[in-house]
BAFI-3210 file (N, C-alpha, C; in Angstrom, 3 decimals, decimal comma, padded with zeros to 6 digits):
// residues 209
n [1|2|3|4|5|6|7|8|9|10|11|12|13|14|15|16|17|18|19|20|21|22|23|24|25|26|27|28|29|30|31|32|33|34|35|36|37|38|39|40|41|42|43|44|45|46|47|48|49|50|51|52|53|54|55|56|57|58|59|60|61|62|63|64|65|66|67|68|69|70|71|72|73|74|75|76|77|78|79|80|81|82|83|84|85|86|87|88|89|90|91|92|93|94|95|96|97|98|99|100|101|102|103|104|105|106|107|108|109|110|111|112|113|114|115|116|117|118|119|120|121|122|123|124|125|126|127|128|129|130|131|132|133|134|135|136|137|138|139|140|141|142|143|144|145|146|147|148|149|150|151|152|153|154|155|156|157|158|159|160|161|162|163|164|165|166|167|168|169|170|171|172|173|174|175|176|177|178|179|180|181|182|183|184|185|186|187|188|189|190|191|192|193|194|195|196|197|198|199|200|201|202|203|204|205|206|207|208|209]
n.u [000,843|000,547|002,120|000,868|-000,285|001,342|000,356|002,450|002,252|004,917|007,709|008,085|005,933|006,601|008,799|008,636|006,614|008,223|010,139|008,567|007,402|009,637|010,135|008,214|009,403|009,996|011,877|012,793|014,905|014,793|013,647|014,963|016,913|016,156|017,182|015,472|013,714|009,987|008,104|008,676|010,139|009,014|010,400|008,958|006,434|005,097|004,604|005,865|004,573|005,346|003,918|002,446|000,776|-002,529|-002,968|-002,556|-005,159|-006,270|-005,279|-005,885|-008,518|-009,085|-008,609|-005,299|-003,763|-003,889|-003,590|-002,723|-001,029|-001,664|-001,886|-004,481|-005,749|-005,849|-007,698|-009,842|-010,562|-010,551|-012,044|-013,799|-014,180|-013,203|-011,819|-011,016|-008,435|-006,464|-005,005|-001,989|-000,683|001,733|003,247|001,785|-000,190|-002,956|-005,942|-007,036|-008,825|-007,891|-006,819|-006,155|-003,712|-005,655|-007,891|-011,422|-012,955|-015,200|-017,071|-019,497|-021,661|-021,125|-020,885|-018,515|-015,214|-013,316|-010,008|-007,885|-006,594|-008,491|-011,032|-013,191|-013,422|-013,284|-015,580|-017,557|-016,664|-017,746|-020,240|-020,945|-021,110|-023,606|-023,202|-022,471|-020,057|-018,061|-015,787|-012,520|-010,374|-006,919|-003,589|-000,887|000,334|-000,967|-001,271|-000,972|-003,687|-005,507|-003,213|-003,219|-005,991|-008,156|-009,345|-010,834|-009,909|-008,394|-008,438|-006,422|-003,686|-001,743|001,361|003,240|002,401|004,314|004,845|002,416|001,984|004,223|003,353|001,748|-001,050|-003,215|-004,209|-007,683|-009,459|-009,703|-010,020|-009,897|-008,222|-005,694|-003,676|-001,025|-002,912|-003,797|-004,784|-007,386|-008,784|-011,681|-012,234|-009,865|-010,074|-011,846|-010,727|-008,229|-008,531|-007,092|-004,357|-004,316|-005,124|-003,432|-001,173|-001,594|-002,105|000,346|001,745|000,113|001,140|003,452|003,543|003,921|006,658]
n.v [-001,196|001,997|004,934|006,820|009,952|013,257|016,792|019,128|022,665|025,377|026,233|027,387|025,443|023,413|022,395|022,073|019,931|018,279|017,617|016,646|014,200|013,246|012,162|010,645|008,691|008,519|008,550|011,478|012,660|013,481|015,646|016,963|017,732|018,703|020,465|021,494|019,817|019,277|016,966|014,491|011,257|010,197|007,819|005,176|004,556|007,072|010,049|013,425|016,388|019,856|022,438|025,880|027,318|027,611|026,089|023,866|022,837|022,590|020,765|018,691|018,865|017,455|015,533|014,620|014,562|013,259|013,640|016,626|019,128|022,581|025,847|026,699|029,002|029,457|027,049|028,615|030,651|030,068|027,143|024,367|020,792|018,427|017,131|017,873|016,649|016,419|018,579|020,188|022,065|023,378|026,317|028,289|030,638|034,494|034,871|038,565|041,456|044,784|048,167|051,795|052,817|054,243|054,471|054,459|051,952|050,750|052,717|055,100|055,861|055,635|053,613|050,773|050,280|048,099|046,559|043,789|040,387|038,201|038,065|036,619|035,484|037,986|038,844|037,043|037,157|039,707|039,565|037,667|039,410|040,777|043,470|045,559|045,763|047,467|045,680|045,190|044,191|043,419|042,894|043,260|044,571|045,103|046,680|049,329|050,729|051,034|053,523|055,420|056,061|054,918|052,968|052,082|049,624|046,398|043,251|040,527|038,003|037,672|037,594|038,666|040,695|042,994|044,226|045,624|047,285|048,621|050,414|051,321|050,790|048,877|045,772|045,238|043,293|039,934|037,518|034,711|031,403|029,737|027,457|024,550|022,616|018,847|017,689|015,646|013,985|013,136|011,114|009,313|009,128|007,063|005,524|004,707|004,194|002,778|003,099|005,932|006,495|005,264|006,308|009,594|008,948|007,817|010,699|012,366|011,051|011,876|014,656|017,726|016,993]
n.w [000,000|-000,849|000,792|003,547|002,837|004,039|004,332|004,605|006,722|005,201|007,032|010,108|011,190|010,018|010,971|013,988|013,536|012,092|014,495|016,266|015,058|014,998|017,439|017,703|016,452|014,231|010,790|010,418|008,161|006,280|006,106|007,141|005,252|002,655|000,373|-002,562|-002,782|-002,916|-001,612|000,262|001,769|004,833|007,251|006,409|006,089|005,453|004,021|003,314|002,009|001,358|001,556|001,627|003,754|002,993|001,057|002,260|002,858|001,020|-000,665|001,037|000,443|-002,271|-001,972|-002,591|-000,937|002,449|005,178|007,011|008,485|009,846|010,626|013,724|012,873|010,173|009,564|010,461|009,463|006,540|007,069|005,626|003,670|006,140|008,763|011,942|014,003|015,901|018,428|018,440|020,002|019,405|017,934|018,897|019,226|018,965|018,256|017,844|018,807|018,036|019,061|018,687|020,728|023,835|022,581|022,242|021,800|021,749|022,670|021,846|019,365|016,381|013,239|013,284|011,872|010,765|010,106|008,380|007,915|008,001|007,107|007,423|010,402|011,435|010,799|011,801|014,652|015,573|014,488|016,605|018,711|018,040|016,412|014,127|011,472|009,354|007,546|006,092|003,751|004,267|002,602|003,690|006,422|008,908|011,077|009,957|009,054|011,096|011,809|009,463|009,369|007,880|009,539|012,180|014,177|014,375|013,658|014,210|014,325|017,073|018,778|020,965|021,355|020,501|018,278|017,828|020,305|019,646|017,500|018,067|019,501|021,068|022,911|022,444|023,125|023,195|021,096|019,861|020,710|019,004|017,683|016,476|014,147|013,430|010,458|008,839|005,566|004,562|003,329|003,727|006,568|006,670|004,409|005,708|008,250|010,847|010,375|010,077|012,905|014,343|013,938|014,740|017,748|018,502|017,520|019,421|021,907|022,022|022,828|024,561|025,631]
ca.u [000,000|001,117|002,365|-000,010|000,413|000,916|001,227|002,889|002,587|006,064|007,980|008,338|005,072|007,059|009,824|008,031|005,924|009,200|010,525|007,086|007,474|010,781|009,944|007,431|009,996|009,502|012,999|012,726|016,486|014,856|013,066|016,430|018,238|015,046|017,047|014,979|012,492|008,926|008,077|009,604|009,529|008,986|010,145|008,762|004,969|004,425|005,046|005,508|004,380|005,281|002,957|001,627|-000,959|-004,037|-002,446|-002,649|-006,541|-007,168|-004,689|-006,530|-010,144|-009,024|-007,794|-004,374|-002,760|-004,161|-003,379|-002,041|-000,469|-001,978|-002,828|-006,295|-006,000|-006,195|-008,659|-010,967|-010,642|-011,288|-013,252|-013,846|-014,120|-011,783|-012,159|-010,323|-008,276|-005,653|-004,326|-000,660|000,083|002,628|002,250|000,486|-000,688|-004,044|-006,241|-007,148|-008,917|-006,641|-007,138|-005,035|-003,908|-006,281|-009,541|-012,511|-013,602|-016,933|-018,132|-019,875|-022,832|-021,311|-020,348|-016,571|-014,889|-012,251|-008,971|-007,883|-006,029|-009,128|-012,270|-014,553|-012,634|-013,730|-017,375|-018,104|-016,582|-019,053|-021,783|-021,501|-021,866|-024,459|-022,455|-022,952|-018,959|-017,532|-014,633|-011,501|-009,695|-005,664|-002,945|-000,090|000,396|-002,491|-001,233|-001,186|-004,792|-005,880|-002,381|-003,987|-007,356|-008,943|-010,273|-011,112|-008,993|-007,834|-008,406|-005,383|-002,951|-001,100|002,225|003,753|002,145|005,358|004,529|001,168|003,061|005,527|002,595|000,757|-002,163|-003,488|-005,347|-008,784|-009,810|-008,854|-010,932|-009,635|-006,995|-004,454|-002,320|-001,516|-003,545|-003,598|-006,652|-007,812|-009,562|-013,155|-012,386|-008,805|-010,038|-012,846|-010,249|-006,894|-008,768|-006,461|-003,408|-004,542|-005,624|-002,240|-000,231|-002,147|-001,692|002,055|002,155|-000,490|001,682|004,942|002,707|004,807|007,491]
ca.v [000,000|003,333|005,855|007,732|011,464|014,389|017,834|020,118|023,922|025,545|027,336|026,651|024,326|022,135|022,067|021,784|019,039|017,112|017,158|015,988|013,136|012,289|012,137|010,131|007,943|008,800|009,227|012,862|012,724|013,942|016,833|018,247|017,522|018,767|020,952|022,211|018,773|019,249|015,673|014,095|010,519|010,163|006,877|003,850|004,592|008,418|011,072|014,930|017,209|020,695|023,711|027,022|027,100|027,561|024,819|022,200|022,225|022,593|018,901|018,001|018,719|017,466|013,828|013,857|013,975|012,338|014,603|018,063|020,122|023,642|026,639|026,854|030,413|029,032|026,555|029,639|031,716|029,035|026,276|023,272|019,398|017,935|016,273|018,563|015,552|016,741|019,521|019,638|022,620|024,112|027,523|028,962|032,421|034,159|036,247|039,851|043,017|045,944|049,563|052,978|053,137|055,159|055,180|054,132|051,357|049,839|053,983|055,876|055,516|054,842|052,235|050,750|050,018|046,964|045,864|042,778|039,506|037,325|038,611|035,335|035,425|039,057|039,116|035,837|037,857|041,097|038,671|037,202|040,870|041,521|044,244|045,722|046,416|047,180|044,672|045,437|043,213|044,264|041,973|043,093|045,385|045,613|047,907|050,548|050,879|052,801|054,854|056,020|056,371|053,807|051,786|052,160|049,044|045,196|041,634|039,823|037,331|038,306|036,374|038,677|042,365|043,932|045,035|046,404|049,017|049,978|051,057|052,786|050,119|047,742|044,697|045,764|042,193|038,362|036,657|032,888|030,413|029,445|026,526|023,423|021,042|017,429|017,747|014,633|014,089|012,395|009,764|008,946|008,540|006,099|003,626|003,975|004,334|002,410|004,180|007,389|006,843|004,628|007,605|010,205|008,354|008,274|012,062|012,951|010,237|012,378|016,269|018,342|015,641]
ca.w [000,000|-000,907|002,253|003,632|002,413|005,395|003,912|006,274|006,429|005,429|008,177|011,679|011,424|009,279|011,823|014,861|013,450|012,094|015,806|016,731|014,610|015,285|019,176|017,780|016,123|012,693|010,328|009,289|007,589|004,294|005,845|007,464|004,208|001,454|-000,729|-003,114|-002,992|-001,906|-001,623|000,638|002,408|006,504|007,501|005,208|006,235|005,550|003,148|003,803|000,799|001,946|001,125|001,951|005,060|002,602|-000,061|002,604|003,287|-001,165|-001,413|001,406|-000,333|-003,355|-002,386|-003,027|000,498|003,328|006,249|007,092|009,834|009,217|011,927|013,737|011,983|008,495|009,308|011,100|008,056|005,080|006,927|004,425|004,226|006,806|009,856|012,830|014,747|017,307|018,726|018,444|021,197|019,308|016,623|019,766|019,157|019,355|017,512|019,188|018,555|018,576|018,184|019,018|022,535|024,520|021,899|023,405|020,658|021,717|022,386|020,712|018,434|015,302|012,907|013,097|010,506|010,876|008,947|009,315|006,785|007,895|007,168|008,108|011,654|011,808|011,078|013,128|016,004|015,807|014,432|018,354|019,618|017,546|016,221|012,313|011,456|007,796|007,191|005,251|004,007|003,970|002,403|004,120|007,839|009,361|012,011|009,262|008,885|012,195|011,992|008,402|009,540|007,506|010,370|014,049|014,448|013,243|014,078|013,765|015,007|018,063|019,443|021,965|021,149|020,586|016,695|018,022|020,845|018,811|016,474|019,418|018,988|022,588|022,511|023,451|023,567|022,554|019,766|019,683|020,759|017,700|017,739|015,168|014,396|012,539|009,590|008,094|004,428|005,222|002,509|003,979|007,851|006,067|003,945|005,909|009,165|011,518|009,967|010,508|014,055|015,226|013,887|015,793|018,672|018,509|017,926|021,084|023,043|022,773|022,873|025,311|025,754]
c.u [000,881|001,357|001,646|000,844|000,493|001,468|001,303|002,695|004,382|006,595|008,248|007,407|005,764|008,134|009,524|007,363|007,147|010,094|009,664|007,298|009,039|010,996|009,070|007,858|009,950|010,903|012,575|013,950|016,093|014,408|014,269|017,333|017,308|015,990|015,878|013,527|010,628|008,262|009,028|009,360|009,973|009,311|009,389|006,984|004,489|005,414|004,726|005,369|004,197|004,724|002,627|000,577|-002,131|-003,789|-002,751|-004,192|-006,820|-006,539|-005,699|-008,198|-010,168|-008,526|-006,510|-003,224|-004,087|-004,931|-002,896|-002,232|-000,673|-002,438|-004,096|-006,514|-006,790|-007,673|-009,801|-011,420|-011,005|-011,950|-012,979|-013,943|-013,340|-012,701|-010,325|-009,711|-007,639|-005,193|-002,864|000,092|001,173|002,627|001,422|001,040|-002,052|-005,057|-006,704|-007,515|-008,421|-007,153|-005,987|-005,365|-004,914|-008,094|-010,222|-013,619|-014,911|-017,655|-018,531|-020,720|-022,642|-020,856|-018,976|-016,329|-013,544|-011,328|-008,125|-007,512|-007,101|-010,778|-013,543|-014,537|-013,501|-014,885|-017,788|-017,629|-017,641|-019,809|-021,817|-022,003|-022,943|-024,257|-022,104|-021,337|-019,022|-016,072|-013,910|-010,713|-007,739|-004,846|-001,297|-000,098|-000,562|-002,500|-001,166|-002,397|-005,099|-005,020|-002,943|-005,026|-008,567|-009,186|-010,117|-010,194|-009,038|-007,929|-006,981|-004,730|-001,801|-000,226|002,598|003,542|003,317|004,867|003,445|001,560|003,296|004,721|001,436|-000,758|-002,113|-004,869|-006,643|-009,023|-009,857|-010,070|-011,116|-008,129|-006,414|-003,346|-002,149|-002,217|-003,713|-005,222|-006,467|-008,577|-010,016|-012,535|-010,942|-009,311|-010,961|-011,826|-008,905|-006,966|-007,886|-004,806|-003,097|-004,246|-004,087|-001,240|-000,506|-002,315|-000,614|002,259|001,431|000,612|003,360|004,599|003,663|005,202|008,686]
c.v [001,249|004,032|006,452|008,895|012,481|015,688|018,936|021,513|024,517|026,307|026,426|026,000|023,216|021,511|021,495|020,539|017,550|016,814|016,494|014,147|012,210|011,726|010,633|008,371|007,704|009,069|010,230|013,293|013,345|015,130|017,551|018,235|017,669|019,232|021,458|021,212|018,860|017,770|015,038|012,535|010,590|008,774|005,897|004,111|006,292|008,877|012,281|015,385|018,411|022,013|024,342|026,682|026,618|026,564|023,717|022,147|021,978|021,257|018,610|017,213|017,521|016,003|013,210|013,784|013,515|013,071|015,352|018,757|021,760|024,262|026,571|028,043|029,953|028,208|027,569|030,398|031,066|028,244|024,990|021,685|018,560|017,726|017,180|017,462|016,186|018,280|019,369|020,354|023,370|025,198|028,152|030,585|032,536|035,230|037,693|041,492|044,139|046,913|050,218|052,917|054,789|055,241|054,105|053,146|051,284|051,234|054,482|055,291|054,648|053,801|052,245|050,131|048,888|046,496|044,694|041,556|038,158|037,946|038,077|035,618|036,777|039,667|038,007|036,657|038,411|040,967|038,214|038,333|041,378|043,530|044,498|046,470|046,649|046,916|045,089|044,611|043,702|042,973|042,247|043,079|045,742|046,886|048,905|051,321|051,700|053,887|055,775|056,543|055,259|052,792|051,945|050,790|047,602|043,901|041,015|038,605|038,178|037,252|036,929|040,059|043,695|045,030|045,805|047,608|049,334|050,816|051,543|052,412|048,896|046,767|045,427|043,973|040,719|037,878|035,277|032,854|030,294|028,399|025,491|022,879|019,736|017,799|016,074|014,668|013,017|011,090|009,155|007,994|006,994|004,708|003,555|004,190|004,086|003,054|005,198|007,342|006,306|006,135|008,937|009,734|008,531|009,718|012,153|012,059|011,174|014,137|016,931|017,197|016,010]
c.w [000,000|000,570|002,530|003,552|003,388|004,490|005,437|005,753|006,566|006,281|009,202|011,710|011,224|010,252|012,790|014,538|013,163|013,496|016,606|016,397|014,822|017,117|018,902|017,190|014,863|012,253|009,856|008,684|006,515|004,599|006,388|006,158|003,007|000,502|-001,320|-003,409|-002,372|-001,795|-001,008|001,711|004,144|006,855|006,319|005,082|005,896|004,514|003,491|002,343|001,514|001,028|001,979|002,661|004,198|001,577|000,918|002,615|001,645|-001,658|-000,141|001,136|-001,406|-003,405|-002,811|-001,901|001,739|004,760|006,219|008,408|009,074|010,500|012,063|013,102|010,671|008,735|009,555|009,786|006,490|005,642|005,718|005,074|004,590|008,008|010,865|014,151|016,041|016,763|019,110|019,197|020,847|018,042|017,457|020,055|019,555|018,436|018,144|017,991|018,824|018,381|018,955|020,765|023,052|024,159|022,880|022,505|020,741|022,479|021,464|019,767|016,708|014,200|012,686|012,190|010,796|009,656|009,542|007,923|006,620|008,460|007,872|009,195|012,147|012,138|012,139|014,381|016,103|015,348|015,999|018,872|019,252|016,925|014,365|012,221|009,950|008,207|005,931|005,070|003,758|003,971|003,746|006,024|007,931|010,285|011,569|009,242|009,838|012,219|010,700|008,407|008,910|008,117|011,713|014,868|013,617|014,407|013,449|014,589|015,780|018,839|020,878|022,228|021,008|019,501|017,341|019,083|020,051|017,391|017,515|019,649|020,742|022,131|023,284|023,772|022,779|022,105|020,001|019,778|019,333|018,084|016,084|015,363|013,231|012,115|008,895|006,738|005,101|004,260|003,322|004,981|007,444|005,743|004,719|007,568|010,566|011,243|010,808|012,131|015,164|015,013|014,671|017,031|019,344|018,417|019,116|022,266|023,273|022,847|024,257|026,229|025,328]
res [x|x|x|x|x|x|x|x|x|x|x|x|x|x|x|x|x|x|x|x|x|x|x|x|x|x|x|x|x|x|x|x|x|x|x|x|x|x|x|x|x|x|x|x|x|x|x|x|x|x|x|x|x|x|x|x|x|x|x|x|x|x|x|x|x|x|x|x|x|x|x|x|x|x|x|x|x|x|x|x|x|x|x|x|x|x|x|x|x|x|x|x|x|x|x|x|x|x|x|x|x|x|x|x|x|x|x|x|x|x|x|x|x|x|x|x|x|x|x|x|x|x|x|x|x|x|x|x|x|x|x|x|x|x|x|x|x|x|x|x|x|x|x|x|x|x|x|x|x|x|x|x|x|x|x|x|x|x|x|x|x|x|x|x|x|x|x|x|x|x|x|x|x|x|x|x|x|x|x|x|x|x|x|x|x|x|x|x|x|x|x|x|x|x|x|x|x|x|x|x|x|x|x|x|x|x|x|x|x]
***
């Protein structure tokens, strides 16, 4: 039988997850030694295919990898058909409403205006408050947006709030948790069921270890 497929997000996911796996007793010799390969084998039973955060859930849709290590960010913000298995504890950030130190966000009568790299993330927030915002969507620095004026403030990911001081911007208040997590394709967990589930096993068994 073919290897089961894991695509990893590139970056420190990919890292973190290949120390994961090698705790877990997995050879990752090919992912410290890729070169320029994205394909790469894990041990005799697994394959890594390394891609872009929002690339792993579209092979995952699409049937041609298996599993994928991808932030709860990404999944919050695209959603899709996957099966949400473990939490892997590490990639932990958080998301957080910011604005200019001092303003007085949630006063005042009238409508705010938000910038922000995950729009879904944004309205599902101030859909809970019952709260009518206009959403911006901004590719790069978000912390630009209130220093410009174009937005009362920004939903974003937040690691350690330094960037947000030094741009004169305070959390008003925390959104959602953020860590990794192991996704499954529905047809995978179905035919390579026992697979899947022994290997997720072995990673939760070595999880801050």
């Amino acid at each position: 039988m073919k290897p089961l497929r894991i695509a990893l997000t590139k970056g420190r996911l990919e890292s973190s997850t290949a120390k994961l796996m090698e705790k877990a007793g997995l050879d990752c010799s090919a992912l410290h030694d890729k070169g320029r390969r994205l394909i790469l084998p894990v041990g005799d039973s697994l394959e890594a295919v390394l891609a872009k955060a929002g690339d792993v859930i579209t092979y995952l849709e699409h049937g041609v990898c298996d599993l994928g290590v991808v932030g709860k960010d990404v999944i919050m913000e695209r959603g899709g058909q996957f099966f949400e298995i473990l939490d892997l504890k590490f990639g932990k950030c958080g998301f957080a409403l910011a604005a200019p130190k001092g303003a007085d966000f949630y006063g005042g009568y009238g409508g705010k205006t938000i910038a922000t790299k995950y729009p879904n993330v944004a309205r599902r927030f101030f859909q809970g408050k019952n709260m009518d915002v206009r959403v911006i969507k901004i590719e790069g620095s978000v912390e630009l947006a209130p220093l410009l004026g174009l937005a009362d403030g920004i939903v974003d990911l937040v690691e350690t709030g330094a960037t947000l001081r030094e741009n004169g911007l305070m959390v008003v208040e925390p959104v959602a948790e953020v860590s990794a997590r192991l996704i499954v394709n529905a047809a995978s967990l179905k035919l390579r069921k026992g697979e899947i589930e022994d290997l997720a096993a072995r990673l939760e068994a070595r999880l801050d270890k």
